[in-house]
C-alpha positions in Angstrom: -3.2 -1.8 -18.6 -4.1 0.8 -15.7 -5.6 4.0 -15.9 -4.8 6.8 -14.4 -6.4 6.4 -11.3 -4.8 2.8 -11.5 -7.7 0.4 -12.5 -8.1 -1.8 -15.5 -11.4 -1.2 -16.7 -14.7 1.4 -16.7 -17.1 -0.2 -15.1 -16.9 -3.0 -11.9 -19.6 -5.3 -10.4 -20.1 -6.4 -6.8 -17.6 -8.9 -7.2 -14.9 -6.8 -8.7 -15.5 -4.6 -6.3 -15.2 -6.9 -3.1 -11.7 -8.4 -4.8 -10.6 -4.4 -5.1 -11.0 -3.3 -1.4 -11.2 -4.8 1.8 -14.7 -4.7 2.6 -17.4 -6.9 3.3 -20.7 -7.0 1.2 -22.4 -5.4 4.0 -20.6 -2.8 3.7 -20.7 -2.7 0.0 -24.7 -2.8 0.0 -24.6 0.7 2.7 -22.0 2.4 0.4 -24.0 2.2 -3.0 -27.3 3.7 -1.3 -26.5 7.6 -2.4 -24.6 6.7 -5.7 -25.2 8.6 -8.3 -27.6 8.0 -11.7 -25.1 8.4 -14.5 -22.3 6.5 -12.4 -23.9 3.2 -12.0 -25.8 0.5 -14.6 -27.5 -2.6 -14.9 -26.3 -5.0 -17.2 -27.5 -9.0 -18.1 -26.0 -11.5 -18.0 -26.1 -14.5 -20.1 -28.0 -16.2 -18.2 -30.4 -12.8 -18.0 -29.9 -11.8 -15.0 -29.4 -8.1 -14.2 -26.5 -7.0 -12.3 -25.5 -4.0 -11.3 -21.8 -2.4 -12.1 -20.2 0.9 -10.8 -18.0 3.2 -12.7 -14.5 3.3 -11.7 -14.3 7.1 -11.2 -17.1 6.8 -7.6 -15.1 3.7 -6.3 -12.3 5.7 -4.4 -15.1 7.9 -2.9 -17.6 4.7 -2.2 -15.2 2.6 -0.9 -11.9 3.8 -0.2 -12.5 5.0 3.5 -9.3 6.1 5.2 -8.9 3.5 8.2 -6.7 1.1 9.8 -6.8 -2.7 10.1 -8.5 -4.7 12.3 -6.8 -7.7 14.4 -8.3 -10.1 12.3 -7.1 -8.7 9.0 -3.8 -7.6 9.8 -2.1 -11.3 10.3 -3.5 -12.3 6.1 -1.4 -11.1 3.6 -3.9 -11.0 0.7 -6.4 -8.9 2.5 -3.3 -6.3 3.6 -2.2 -6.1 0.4 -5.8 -4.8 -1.0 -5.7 -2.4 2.4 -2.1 -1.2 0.8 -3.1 -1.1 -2.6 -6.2 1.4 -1.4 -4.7 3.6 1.1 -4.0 6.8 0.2 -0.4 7.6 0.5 2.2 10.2 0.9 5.5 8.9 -0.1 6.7 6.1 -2.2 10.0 5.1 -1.1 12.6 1.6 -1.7 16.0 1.4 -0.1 18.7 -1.5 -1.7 21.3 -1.6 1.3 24.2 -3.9 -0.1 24.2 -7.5 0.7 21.3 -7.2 3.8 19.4 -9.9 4.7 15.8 -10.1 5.4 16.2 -9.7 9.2 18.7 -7.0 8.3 15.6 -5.2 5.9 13.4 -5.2 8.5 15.4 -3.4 11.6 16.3 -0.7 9.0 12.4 -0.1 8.1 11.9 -0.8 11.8 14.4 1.9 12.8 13.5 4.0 10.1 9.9 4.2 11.6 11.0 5.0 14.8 12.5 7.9 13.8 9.7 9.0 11.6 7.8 8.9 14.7 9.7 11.5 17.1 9.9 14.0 14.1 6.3 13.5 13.6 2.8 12.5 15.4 0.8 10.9 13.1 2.4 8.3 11.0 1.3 5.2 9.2 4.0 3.4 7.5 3.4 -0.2 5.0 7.0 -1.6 4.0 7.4 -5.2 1.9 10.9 -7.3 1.6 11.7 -8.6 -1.4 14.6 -10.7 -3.3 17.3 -8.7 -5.4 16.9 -10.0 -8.9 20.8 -10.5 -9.2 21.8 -12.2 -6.0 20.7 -14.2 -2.6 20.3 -10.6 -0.9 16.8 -8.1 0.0 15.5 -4.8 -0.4 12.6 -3.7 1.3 10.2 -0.8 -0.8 8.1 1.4 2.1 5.0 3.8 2.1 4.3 6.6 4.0 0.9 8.4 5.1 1.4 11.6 7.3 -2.1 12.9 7.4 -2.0 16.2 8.4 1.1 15.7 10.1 3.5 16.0 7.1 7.1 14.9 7.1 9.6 16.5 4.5 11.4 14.4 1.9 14.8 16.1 3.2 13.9 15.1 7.0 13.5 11.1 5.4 16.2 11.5 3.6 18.5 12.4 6.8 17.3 9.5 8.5 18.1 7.4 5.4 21.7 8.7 5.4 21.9 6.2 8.2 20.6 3.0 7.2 21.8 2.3 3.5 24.5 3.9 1.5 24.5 6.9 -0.5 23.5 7.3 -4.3 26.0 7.1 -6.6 25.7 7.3 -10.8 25.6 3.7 -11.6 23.1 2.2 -8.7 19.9 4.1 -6.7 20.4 3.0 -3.0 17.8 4.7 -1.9 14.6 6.4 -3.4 12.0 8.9 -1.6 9.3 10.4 -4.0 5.8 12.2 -3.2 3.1 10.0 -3.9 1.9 11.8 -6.6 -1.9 12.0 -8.0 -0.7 10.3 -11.5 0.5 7.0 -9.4 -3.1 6.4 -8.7 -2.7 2.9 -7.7 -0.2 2.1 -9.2 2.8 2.8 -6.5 1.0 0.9 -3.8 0.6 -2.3 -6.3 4.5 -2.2 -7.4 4.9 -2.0 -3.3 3.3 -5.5 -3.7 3.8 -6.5 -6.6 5.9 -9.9 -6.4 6.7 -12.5 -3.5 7.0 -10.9 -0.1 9.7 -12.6 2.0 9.0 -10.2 5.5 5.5 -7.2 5.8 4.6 -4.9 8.2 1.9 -1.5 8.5 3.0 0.1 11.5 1.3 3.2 13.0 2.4 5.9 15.4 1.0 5.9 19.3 -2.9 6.9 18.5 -2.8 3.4 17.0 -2.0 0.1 18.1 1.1 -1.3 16.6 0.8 -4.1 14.2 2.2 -7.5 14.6 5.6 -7.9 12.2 4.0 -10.5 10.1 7.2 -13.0 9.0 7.4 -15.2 5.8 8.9 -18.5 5.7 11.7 -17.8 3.3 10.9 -20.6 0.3 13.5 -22.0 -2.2 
């Protein structure tokens, strides 16, 4: 079960660590330099040998930097996912148009980023499409991370007006909350959480757009 702050256990080693975020041991070896005393320990092994684990409350501030992917990582799933699953976050958002298609998921959260865009400056968006549970159709969940440049949930929600249909008592069409603190994780990895059919992260012009990365659909 997660914790607050959305990780499974106290205390990680240089291998949990390196499965968490997308970093490279290099970079894992810099980051521990400063830590402090009473946040890191040395246990053994079976075999005897000492190794070194981190508690989970410094790995956010160790290795969570606030950055965009590179060329090489943005084309591999696994690798965007942990970059997703780490970002920090402003809004956690899913839209269930009714009977859209994948192609038909990704204009909308293509559109939808557009017009994100003109309102504001500074926009880095993550969206994932998945398979209804109850039919052949698709939904697509999104992220959004203003910076300093915030966007209003009314201002989303005006823009939303226009790509899926409105709320009604029995079904949610469409869903726009502030990612708050007590998500920890845990809104980025439901974002992610089963087979992705269609992923993109898209940034604003200070960034180079990302590649849509397609999936084969699979029976």
């Amino acid at each position: 079960m997660l914790n607050r702050e959305g990780y499974e256990k106290e205390w990680y080693n240089k291998i949990d660590i390196l499965n968490l975020f997308p970093i490279k041991e290099t970079t894992y070896k810099l980051r521990i330099k400063n830590i402090p005393t009473d946040k890191t320990r040395f246990v053994k092994s079976i075999k005897g040998k000492e190794t070194r684990e981190i508690h989970y409350s410094v790995l956010d501030e160790l290795f969570n930097k606030r950055r965009k992917l590179s060329s090489n990582e943005k084309s591999k799933l696994g690798h965007t996912i942990k970059w997703v699953n780490n970002h920090k976050w402003n809004y956690f958002c899913n839209i269930k148009p009714v009977k859209a298609t994948i192609e038909e998921n990704v204009a909308k959260m293509k559109l939808l980023f557009e017009k994100l865009s003109i309102i504001k400056k500074d926009i880095t968006f993550f969206y994932s499409i998945e398979k209804n549970s109850t039919n052949d159709y698709y939904h697509s969940h999104f992220l959004i991370d203003c910076r300093k440049d915030m966007v209003s949930e009314e201002e989303i929600a005006i823009i939303l007006e226009y790509l899926v249909e409105p709320n009604t008592k029995r079904e949610t069409k469409n869903y726009v909350v502030p990612y708050d603190i007590t998500f920890g994780k845990k809104g980025a990895i439901y974002s992610t959480k089963t087979k992705i059919y269609a992923f993109d992260v898209l940034y604003h012009n200070r960034y180079k757009q990302q590649n849509n990365n397609e999936l084969k659909k699979t029976n």
